[in-house]
N, C-alpha and C positions, 0 to 999 in steps of 0.2 A: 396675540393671534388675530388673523384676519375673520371677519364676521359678514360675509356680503350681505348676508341676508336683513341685513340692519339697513343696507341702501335700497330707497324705492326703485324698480325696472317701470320705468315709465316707456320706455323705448322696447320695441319686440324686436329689432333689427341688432342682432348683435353681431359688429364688426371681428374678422379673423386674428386683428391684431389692435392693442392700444394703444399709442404711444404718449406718453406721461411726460412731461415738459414743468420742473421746477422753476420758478421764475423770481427772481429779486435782485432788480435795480441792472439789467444786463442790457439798458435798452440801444448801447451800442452796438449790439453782437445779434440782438432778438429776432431782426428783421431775416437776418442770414440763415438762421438757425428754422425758424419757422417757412422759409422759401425752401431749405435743402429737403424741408417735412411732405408739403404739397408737392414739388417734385418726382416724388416717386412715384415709378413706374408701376410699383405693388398699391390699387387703391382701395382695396377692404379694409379702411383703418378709420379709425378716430384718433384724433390730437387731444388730449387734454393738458390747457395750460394752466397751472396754478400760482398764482400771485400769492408772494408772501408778503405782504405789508410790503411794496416795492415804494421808494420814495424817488425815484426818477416817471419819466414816461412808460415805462415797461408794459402797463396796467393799458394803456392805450393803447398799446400798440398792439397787444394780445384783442381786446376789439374789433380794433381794426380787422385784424384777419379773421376774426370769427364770423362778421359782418359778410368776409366775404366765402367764406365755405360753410358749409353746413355738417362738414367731418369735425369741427373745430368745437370745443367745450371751456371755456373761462370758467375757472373759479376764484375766488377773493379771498385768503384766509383773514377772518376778523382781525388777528394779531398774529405779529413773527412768531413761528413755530419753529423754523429750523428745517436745515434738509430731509434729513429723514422721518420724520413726521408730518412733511409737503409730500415728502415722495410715497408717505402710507395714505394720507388723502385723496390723492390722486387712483391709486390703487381701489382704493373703496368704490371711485365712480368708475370706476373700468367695467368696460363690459366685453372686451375682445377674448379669445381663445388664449392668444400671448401676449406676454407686454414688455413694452422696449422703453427703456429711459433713456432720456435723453439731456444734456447738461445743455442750459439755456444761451450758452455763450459758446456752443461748440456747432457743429454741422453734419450730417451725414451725404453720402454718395447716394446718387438717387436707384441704384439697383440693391439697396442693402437690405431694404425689407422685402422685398421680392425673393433674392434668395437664402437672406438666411430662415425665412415663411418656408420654402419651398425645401429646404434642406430638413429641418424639423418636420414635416409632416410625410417626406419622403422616406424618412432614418425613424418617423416615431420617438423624437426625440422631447423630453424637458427642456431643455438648456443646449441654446446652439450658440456657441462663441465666433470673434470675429477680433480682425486686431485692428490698431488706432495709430494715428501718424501726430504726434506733437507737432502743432504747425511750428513753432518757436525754434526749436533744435532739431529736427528732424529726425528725433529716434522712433522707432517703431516702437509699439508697445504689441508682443505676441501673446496667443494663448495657442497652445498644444495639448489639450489634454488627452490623456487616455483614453479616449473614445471608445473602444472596444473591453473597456475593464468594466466593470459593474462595483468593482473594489471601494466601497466610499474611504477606505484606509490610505491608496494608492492616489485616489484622486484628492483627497487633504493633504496628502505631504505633497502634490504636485503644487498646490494654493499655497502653502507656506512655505514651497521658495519658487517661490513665480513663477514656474516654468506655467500656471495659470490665473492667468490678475485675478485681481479682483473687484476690479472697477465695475462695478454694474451695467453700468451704458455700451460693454460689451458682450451682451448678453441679449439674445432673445430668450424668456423664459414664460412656460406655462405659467397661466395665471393660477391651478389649481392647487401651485409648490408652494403660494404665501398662506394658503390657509394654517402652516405648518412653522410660519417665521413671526418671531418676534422681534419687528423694530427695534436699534437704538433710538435714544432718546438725543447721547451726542451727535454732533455734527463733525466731529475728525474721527479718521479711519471706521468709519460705518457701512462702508462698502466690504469690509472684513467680516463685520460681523454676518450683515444679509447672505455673503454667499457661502461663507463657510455651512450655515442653512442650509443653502438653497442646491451644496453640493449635497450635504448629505440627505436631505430628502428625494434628489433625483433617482430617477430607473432608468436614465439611459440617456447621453450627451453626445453634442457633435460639434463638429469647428470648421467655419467657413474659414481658409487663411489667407483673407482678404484685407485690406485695409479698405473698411468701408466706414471708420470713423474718424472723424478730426478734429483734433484738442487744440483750443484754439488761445493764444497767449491774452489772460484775462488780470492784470494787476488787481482787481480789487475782489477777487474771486477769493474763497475761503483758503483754499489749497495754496493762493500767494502768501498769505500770514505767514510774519516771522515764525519761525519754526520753533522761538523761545517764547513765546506767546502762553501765558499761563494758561486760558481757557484752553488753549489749543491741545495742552499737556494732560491737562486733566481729562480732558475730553478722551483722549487717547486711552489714558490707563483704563478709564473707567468702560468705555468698550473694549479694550485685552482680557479686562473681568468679562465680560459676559462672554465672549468666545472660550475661555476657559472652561466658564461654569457651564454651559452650552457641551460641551466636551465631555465633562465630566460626570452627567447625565445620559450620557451614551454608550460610556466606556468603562470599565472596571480600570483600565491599566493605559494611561496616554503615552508611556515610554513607546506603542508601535507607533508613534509616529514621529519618531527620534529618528536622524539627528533633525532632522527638515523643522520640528517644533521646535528645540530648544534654541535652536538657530535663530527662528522667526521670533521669538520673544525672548532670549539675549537682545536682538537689536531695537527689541520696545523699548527693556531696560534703558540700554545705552543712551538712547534716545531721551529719558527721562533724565535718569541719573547726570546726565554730561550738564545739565540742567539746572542752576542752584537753587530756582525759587522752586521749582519742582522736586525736590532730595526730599521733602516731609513725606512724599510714597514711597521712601525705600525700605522700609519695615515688611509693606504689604506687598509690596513691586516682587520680593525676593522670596515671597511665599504663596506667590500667583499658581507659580508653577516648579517645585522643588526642583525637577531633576536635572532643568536647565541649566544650576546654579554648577553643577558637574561636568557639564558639557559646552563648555567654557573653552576650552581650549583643543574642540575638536575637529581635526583638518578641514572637514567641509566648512566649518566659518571661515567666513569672508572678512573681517573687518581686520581692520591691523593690529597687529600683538602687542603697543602699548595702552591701545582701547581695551583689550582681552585683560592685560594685566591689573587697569584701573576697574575694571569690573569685577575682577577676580574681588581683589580689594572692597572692595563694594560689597559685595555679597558676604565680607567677615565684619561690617559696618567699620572698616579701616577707613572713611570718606577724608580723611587728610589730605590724600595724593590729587584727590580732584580738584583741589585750588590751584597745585602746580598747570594738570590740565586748562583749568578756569585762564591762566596769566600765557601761555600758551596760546591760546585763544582770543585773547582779548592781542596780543603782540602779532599773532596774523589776521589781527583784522576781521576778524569771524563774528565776536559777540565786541560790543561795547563793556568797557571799564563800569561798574556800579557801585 
């Protein structure tokens, strides 16, 4: 849980908004990213950039603009800590009303803090969403949510099946809702865990449905990592555990948020299990969350029915079938022979 009061207020001016800026090694993207910041036509804000152990110029360049604004705040962390434990530091020295993250190799539109500011304080809102343009393929990334529900039931099954992401950086949010959130410690799928939080601590949300953010194509960004990347895997389960257990602490009965959860963590599984250095979680994987294991084969999943069948399979610890899988896979080119 968040502690401000552990950070000194040296400053009596506190900014309407903060915007948080994770930084390592992006110093090709940095300049863009920090220009689209100053930009804005909304200027009650603070920039806080935080350097994680960057081993290119990044660390410079964040200087450089500090030198030349005085909204601008550098931090250094001693040693790599990782995304989300950059983005709870950051957090700590925030002093704005709301706080907006921002991915150090992406960009925003220069009227995005202006109105999604103006939207939240109009509506009274926590959490105002906004959607994003993948510069790379040009799919939009949307959020819709219920705006008008106060349902935290209704707006979780809407997060686990997207019809509202959960990428953080799409999010204007009161700074008062992390008092309430416990950081992951991973760095894959950690934007899960924060908002699945951050939904249900809200009292009331809204959705700019604009594209006022862009995702900008970064090869060496974490989200490029092979997808078979062990860290990566583990990283994953072990934040599906805390979502769960997060859950489960709030709820006597998680089936009301069936079929949309079994769905959403079916495709963790899948995700793992398709996996072979990763299969050592399928003991625990298949007892995350029981009633998934049921809901296997129900119309709303999406994935195709010899993935459903090889899971089925999975779930009675039958994992023979997934070699066939495994040669499958390695015959269209997908994973390397090992």
């Amino acid at each position: 849980m968040i502690n401000y009061d552990s950070i000194p207020k040296n400053n009596l001016i506190f900014p309407k908004v903060s915007i948080i800026v994770p930084v390592y090694n992006v110093e090709q993207f940095l300049e863009q990213c920090i220009e689209s910041i100053l930009s804005q036509t909304f200027s009650d804000f603070e920039c806080i950039l935080i350097d994680d152990c960057s081993t290119d110029n990044s660390l410079e360049v964040c200087n450089k603009y500090k030198n030349l604004d005085t909204r601008i705040l550098v931090i250094h962390n001693d040693n790599n800590i990782g995304l989300p434990l950059t983005r709870k530091k950051g957090l700590l020295h925030s002093k704005g009303e709301y706080v907006q993250y921002i991915d150090s190799d992406d960009w925003i539109e220069k009227d995005m803090a202006e109105k999604m500011y103006a939207q939240a304080i109009n509506q009274n809102c926590d959490i105002v969403f906004c959607d994003a343009l993948e510069e790379e393929t040009g799919f939009v990334k949307t959020n819709r949510p219920a705006s008008k529900s106060t349902d935290k039931i209704t707006l979780l099954k809407q997060l686990f099946s997207l019809e509202i992401h959960p990428s953080v950086v799409l999010q204007l949010i009161k700074r008062d809702l992390f008092l309430h959130v416990l950081f992951p410690q991973a760095s894959n799928a950690e934007d899960w865990v924060i908002t699945t939080q951050i939904i249900f601590f809200t009292e009331k949300i809204a959705c700019v449905p604009i594209v006022f953010y862009h995702i900008c194509f970064n090869p060496t960004s974490l989200s490029r990592e092979n997808p078979t990347n062990v860290k990566k895997i583990d990283d994953t389960y072990n934040n599906f555990c805390q979502i769960i257990g997060f859950l489960n602490k709030q709820y006597d009965d998680l089936s009301v948020f069936d079929p949309e959860l079994s769905n959403f963590i079916n495709k963790v599984k899948l995700f793992i299990i398709l996996n072979k250095s990763s299969r050592r979680h399928s003991d625990q994987l298949f007892e995350l969350y029981p009633k998934s294991n049921q809901l296997i084969f129900n119309r709303k999943s999406r994935f195709p029915l010899y993935h459903k069948v090889f899971l089925f399979l999975a779930t009675k610890k039958i994992l023979f079938p997934l070699r066939l899988l495994d040669i499958f896979y390695v015959l269209r080119g997908k994973i390397k022979p090992s």
